[in-house]
N, C-alpha and C positions, 0 to 999 in steps of 0.2 A: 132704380136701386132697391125698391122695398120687396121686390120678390128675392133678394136676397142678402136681406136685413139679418137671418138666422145661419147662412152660408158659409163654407168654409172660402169662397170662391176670393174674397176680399182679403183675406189674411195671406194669399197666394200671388196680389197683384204684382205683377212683374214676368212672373213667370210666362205668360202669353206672349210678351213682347220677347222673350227671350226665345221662346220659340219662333215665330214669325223672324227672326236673325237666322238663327240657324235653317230655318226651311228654304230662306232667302240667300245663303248661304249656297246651300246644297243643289238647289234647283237646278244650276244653268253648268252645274260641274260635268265634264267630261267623263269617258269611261278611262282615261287616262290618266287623271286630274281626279277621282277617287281613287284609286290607287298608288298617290304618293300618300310617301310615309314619311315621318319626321328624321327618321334613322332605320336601318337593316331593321332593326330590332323593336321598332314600337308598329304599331297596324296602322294598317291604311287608314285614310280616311271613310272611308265606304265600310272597312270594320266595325270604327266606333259610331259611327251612325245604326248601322246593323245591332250593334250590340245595345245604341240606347233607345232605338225601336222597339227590341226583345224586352228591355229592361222592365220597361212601361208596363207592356203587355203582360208579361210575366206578374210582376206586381201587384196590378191593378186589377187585371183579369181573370189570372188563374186563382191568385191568391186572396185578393178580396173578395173575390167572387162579382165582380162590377160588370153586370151584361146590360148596361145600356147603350152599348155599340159593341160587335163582334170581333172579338181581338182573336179571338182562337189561333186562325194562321199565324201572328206575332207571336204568338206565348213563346215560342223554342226554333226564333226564327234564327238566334247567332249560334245555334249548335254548330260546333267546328270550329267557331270564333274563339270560344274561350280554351276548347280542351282540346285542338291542336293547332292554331293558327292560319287556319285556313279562311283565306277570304272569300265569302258567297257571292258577290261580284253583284249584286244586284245594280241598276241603274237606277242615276238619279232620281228620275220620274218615280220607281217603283222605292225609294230610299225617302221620298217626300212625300208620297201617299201612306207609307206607316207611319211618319212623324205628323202626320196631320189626322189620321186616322185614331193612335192613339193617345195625342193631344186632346180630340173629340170626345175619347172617353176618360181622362184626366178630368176635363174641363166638369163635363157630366156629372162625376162623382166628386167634385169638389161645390158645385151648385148645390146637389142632394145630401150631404152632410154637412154637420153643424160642430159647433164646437164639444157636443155633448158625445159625440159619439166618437170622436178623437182617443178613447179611452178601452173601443175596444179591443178583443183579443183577435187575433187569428192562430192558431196551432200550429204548432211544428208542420211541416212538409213530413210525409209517411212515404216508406217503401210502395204501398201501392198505387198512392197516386202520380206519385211520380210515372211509376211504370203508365198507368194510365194516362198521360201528358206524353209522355214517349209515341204509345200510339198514333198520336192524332200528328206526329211527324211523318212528313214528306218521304219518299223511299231514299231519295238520297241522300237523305241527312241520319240514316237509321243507323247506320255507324258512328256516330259522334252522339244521336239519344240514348245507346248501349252505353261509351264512352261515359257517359252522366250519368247514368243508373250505377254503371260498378265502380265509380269516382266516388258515388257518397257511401255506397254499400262499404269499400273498402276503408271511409274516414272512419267510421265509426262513430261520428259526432252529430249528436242530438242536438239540434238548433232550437233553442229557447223559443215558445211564446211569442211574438211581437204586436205591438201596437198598432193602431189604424196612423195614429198622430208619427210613431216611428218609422213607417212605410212611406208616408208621406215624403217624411223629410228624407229619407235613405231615397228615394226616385228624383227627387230637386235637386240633392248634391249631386247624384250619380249624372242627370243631366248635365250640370253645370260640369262637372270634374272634365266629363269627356267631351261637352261641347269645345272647352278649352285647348285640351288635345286638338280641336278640329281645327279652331280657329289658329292656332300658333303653326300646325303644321300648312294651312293656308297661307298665314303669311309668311313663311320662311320659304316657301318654292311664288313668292310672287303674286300673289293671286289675292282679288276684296275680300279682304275682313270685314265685319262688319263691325262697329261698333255697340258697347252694351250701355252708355248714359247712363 
């Protein structure tokens, strides 16, 4: 424990075991059994797993700038998920390797920071990086990365500054929000929930 006496890694505890539920969750789901939904109208399961694989990545990777594991592929993996509901249909296996993958690098940059650094800044998202993130998308997905480019072009809204310590927590709850989604539409069609103790 004294190589991470100065860690943010301990003020986090929980979170691991919350993952290992949800990975344990996902694992042995069907390709049929990811695509229920709680209702017409909320996402698959296989959605919000997609979407809080991207979340991470996104986060962590693009915007912290955290390359102690390669997230690149995740960064803008749920394009289509949020700006038109389309499900990327990945399989389990490949739905448990980005939540472990970037877990990996969660974990990482929560060992390598401390509490002193919970204070820094990251800057707004710009017009060209964005675009520049759009790039490094898959060709199939290059209609839903345009989709996000002229989505923010047309908001007109300058996103504030954030914190390292408010990233944080904005990626714990988002986990939690939609691991719940996951778990309640699990167990309404039947199927192990796991429990969170």
């Amino acid at each position: 424990m004294i190589e991470h006496q100065h860690s943010l890694l301990p003020f986090y505890a929980g979170w691991d075991r919350y993952q290992q539920r949800l990975v344990a969750a996902i694992t042995l789901l069907t390709e049929e059994q990811l695509a229920l939904r709680l209702t017409p109208q909320h996402w698959s399961i296989g959605m919000y797993v997609t979407h809080i694989v991207a979340s991470r990545a996104w986060w962590f990777h693009a915007r912290m700038g955290e390359k102690s594991v390669d997230l690149t592929s995740y960064e803008l993996w749920a394009l289509g998920v949020c700006e038109a509901g389309v499900d990327p249909c990945h399989s389990a296996a490949e739905l448990v390797a980005g939540l472990e993958k970037t877990w990996q690098g969660i974990k990482q940059t929560l060992i390598r920071l401390t509490p002193a650094d919970l204070e820094q800044v990251i800057p707004p998202l710009g017009d060209a990086e964005r675009v520049q993130h759009a790039e490094l998308v898959e060709p199939a997905l290059q209609p839903y990365a345009q989709m996000w480019i002229e989505a923010a072009r047309q908001a007109h809204i300058v996103r504030p500054s954030v914190s390292l310590q408010s990233v944080i927590w904005h990626v714990l709850e988002h986990d939690i929000h939609h691991g719940s989604e996951i778990f309640t539409t699990l167990g309404v069609h039947g199927l192990p929930v796991f429990e969170l103790d």
